[in-house]
N, C-alpha and C positions, 0 to 999 in steps of 0.2 A: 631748634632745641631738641636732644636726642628726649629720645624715650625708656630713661634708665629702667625703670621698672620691668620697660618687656625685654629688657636683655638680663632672662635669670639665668642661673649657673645652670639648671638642668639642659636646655635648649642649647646653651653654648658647650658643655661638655659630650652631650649626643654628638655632632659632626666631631668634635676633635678625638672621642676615645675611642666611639664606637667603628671597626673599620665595617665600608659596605652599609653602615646604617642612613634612612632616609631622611632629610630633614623636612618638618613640617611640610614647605610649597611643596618638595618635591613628590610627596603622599598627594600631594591634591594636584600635580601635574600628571600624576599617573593615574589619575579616575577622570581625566575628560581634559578641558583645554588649558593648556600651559601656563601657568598661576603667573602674574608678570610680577609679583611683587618684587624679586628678589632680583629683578633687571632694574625696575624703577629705583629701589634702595640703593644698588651699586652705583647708579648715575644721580643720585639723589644729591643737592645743597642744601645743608643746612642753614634757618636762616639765623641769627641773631637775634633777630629786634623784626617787629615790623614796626616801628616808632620811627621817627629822623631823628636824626642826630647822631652823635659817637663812633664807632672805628665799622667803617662799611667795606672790610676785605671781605667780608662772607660775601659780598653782592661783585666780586671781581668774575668769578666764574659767569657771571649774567652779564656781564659786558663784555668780554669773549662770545657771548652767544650773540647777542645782538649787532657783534661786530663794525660793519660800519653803514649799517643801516641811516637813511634819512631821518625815519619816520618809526617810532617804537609804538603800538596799540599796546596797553595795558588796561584790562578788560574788571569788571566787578561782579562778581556774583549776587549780589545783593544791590539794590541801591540805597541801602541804609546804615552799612555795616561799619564803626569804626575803625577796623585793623585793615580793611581794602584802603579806606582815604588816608590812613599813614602811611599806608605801605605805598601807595602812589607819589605821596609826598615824600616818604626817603628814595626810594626809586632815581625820582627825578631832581634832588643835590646829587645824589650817585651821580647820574648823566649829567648832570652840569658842571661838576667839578672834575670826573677823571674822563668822560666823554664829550665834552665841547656840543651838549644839547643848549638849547637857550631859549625855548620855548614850549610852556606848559598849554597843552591844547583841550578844549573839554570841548561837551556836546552840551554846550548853551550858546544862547542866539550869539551870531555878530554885534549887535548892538551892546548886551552884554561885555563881549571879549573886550570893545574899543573902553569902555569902560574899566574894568580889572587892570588892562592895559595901562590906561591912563593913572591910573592909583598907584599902580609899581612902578611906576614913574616920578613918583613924585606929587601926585596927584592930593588935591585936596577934599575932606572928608574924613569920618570915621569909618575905621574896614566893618568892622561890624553891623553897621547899619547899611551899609554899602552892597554888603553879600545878605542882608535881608530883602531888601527893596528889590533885588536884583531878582534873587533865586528861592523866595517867600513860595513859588506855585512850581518849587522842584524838588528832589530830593536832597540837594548839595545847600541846603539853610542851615548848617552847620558850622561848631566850632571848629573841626578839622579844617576845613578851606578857608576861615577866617586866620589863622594861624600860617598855611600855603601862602597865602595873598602876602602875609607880614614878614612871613623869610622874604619872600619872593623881592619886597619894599627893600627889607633891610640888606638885601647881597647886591640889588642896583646901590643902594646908600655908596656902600664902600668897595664896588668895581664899576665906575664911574665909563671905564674904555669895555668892560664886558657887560651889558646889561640884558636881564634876561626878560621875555616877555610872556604876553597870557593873549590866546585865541580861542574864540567862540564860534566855533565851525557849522553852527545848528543853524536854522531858520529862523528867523523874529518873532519869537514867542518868550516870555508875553507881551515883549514892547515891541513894537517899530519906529526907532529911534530916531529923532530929528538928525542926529549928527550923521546918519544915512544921507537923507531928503539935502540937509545944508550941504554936505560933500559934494553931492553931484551937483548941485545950485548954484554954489560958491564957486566951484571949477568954471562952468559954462558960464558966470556971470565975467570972469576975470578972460576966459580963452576964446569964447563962444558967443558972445551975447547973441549973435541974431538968433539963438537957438533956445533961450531963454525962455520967451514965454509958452512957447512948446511945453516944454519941460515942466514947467511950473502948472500950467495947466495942468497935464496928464497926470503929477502928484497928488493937485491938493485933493481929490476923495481918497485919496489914499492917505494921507496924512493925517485928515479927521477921523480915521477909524486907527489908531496907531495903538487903540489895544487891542490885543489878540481874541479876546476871546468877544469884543464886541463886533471882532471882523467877521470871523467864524461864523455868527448869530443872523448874519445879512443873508438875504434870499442868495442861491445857486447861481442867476442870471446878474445879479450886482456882481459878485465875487470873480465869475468868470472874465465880466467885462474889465474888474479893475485889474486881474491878471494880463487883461492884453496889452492895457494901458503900461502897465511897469513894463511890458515887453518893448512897449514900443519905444520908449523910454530908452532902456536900453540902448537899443538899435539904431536909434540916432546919437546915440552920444558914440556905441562903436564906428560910426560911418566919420567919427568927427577924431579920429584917432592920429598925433601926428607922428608926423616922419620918423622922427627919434626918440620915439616912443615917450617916456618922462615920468618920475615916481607921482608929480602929483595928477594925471592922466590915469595911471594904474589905477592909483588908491581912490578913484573917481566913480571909474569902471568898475571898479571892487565893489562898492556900494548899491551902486546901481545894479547888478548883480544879485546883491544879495536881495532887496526889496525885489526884481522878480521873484526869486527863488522861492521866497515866500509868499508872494503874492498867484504864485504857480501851486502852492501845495494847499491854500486856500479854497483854491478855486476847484477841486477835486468835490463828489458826493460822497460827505463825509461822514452823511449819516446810513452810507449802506460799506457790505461788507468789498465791494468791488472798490468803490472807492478811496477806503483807509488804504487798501492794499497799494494801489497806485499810489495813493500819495507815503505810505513809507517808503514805498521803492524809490523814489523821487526826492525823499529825504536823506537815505543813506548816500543817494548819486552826489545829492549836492554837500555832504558833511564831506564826502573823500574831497569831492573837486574843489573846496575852501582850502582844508587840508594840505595836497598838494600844492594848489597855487600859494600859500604861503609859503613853504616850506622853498618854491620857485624861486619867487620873487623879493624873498629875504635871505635864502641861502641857509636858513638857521635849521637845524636839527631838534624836529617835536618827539614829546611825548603826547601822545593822544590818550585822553582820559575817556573812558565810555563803559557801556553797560559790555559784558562780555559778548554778547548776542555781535553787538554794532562795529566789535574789532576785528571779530570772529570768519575766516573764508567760507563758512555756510554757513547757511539758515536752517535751522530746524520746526519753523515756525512757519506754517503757508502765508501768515499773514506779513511777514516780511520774507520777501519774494527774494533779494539779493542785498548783502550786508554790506555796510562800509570797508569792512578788512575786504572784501573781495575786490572792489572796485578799487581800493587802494594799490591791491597787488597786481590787478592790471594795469595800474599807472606805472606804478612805481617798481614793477617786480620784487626781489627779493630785496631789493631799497626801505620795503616795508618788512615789521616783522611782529607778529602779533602774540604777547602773554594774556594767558587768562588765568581765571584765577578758582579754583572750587574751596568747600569747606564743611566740613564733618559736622558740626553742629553748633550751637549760640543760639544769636540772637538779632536782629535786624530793626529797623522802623520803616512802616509800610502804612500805605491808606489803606483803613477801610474802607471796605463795599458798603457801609453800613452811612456815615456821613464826611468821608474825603480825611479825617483828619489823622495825622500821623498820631502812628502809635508802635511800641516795643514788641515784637514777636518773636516768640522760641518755637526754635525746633530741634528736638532731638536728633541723638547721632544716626547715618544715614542707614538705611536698610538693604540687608543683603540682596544682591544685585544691581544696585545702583554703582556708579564710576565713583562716589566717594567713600562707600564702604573699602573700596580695596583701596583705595589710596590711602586711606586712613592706615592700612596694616602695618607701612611703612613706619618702620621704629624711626620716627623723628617727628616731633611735632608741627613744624613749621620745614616747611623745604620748597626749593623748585629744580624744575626738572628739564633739558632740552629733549621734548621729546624728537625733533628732529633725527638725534642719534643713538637712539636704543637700538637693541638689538628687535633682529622683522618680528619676530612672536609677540614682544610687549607691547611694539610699536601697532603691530595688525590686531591687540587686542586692543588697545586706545583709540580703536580709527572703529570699530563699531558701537554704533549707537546703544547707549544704554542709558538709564533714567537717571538724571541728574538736573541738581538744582539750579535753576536761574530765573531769579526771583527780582521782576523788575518793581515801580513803585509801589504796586496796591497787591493787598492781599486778599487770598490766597490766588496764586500762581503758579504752575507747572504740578509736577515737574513733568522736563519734558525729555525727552528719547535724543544724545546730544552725540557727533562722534568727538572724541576730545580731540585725538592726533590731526584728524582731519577739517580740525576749526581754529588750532594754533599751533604755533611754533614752539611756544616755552607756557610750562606752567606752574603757578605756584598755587601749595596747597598748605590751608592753614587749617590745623584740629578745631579749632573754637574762634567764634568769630563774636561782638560783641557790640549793641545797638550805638548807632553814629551819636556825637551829642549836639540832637539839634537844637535850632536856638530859641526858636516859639514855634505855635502850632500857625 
C-alpha cells in the first residue's frame, strides 16, 4: 500500500523544476554513507493485502524471485504477530496454486506435523481444539493457523489428484507420540519380528516419559542413557534396511529418527549455558535434515514456516551457533531460498518473565539507526524486496549489522545487531504489525 501522504507536491516538484537541485537522500548521501532508501524503493513491491484470499498478482514478482526453488523459508519477526501468520498463509495458496508447492512446513514436533497431517486429510476431529491440545505450550495457539489447517482441509476436499500437506520438522516437544513408538513397532512386527523385542524393549522408558517436559525433569545420566537407547534403536532397524528400499521402511526409519533426535537433544546439560547451545545447534541440524528429507522423499515443494532467526544463513545470537537456513543451503544450495520479514511498529503476544502467560505488547516505531527505521522511509506501507539484486551500495548497506528486531516468544528480547542481506534472500517489510488472535492462555 503506497504512502500517499509522503508523496507531497513540494518534494515532487523539487527534482522535476528545480534543474541541479538535490533531493532529500541525496543531501544525506552527501554527508557520509549512501542513503539506500532510494535503491530499496526503486526495487520495492508493493504488497496488497497481507490477508489470503483475493487477486494475488502483487505476489507474481515474489515467485520470479523464488524461482524454482525446492524449499522457500519464510521467516517471522515476532512470534505473535497477526499480519506474519496471514502473510504466510497467503504466501503459501500463492505457491500452491501458480508454484506447484504442496507442503506447508513449521517448526513444531513431528508428532505434531503427522497429526495436522492427518486432519487435512480428512481426519477426524475439531481443528480448533486440535491446534490447542497440539500447540497450547507454543506461540502458533492461534486463530490464524486454525483457519491455515481449514484452507488447507478444504483445497484437499476438492483437488482430490492434488493434495496438499502439513510437516512438523522440530523435535517431540511437547509430546512423544505413540504413532512414532507404533510406526517403528508395527514395521518390525510385520518385516522383522526376530527384532522385535529388541525394539520394544529399548522403547518402553522411553515411552513412559512421552511428555516433554517430564522428560527433561529426569536426572542427566537417565536422559543420556535413554538417548542411546533410541540410537540404538535406530541402528538396528537401519542394519535391517531392504534391498529395494520401500515407502513403508522409509517412513519407519523416519520415525525412528525422529524419537532419536529428540532423545539426542534431551540428553544435552540443559541447565548450563554450554549445554543449550549444543543442543540448539543440534536442533536447527535436525529441523533442515527433516526438511530436506521430505521434501527428498516426497518430491513436494515446502514452505518452511519458522522464527526469522531459524530460516535465516546467520546467527546473530552466540547461543544459536548455526541456523537452519544455513544447513538448508548446504544441502540444498540455492534449491533453498530464505524471506524474512521486519516491521516498524504494532503489537505482538509474548510471555512474560513475570508468570509464562501470553500477553499483547507494543512497541513503537523503530529508532534511528536501527534496519527498520530506514526501511520504514520507503514510501510504501507494505512491500518486499529481493535483496539479492540491488544495486553493491544498498545491498553493502543491508549486509552490515545494525540493531533490529527479532522478537521470539517471551518478553522482552533483543534487539539485537542483525546483517539483513547477509541472513536472506528476499524481504518483506510491514509498517504496523498487529497482536496474533490467540485462542486461550
Amino acid at each position: 500500500m503506497a504512502r500517499a501522504a509522503r508523496r507531497t507536491a513540494p518534494l515532487a516538484l523539487v527534482g522535476a523544476l528545480t534543474l541541479g537541485a538535490l533531493a532529500p537522500h541525496a543531501v544525506q548521501a552527501r554527508t557520509g554513507t549512501p542513503d539506500p532508501v532510494p535503491a530499496i524503493e526503486r526495487a520495492a513491491h508493493p504488497l496488497r493485502s497481507t490477508a489470503p484470499g483475493g487477486d494475488t498478482r502483487d505476489l507474481r514478482p515474489m515467485g520470479e524471485m523464488v524461482g524454482d526453488a525446492k524449499v522457500v523459508g519464510l521467516g517471522e519477526a515476532t512470534h505473535g504477530s497477526h499480519e506474519f501468520f496471514t502473510m504466510k498463509d497467503r504466501v503459501f495458496r500463492y505457491l500452491v496454486e501458480e508454484k506447484g508447492f504442496t507442503t506447508f512446513a513449521q517448526e513444531v514436533s513431528w508428532t505434531t506435523g503427522l497429526r495436522f497431517d492427518a486432519y487435512v486429510h480428512g481426519g477426524e476431529g475439531d481443528v480448533r481444539e486440535l491446534v490447542h491440545k497440539e500447540l497450547a505450550k507454543t506461540p502458533w495457539d492461534t486463530q490464524e493457523y486454525v483457519e491455515l489447517l481449514t484452507w488447507m482441509r478444504t483445497y484437499n476436499d476438492k483437488h482430490p489428484d492434488r493434495q496438499v500437506r502439513f510437516l512438523g520438522d522440530d523435535l517431540n516437544y511437547p509430546e512423544l507420540g505413540h504413532e512414532l513408538f507404533d510406526g517403528v513397532e508395527d514395521y518390525v512386527r510385520a518385516h522383522d519380528p526376530d527384532l522385535l523385542p529388541r525394539i520394544t524393549e529399548l522403547y518402553a522408558p522411553i515411552r513412559r516419559l512421552s511428555d516433554g517436559d517430564t522428560y527433561m525433569g529426569r536426572p542427566l545420566a537417565e536422559r543420556k542413557k535413554l538417548a542411546g537407547q533410541a540410537r540404538e534403536a535406530l541402528d538396528l532397524l537401519k542394519e535391517r534396511q531392504p534391498s529395494a528400499g520401500g515407502g513403508k521402511f522409509t517412513w519407519a526409519l523416519q520415525h525412528a529418527r525422529s524419537l532419536s533426535q529428540t532423545a539426542t537433544v534431551y540428553a544435552f546439560p540443559l541447565d548450563t549455558a554450554d549445554g543449550q547451545r549444543d543442543a540448539m545447534l543440534h536442533r536447527d541440524r535436525l529441523m533442515a535434515q527433516n526438511t530436506a528429507w521430505w521434501q527428498r522423499h516426497t518430491g513436494d515443494k515446502v514452505l518452511l514456516s519458522a522464527h526469522n532467526a531459524h530460516v535465516s544463513y546467520e546467527s546473530y545470537d552466540p547461543r544459536y551457533p548455526k541456523m537452519q537456513g544455513a544447513f538448508l543451503r548446504d544441502r540444498l544450495g540455492k534449491r533453498y531460498v530464505s524471506i524474512g520479514f521486519t516491521f516498524d511498529q504494532g503489537s505482538f503476544m509474548a510471555q512474560g518473565r513475570d508468570n509464562g502467560k501470553w500477553k499483547s505488547v507494543r512497541v513503537g516505531p523503530a529508532a534511528r539507526g536501527m534496519n527498520e527505521n530506514t526501511l520504514d522511509k520507503v514510501r510504501l506501507d507494505d512491500y518486499f524486496v529481493d535483496m539479492r539484486s540491488l544495486p553493491d551500495p544498498a545491498r553493502a548497506w543491508l549486509s552490515k549489522a545494525r540493531v533490529t528486531r527479532s522478537i521470539g516468544s517471551g518478553w522482552p528480547d533483543g534487539p539485537y545487531k542483525i546483517r539483513l542481506a547477509s541472513s536472506h534472500d528476499i524481504l518483506i517489510h510491514l509498517h504496523r504489525v498487529t497482536a496474533a488472535q490467540r485462542q486461550s492462555q
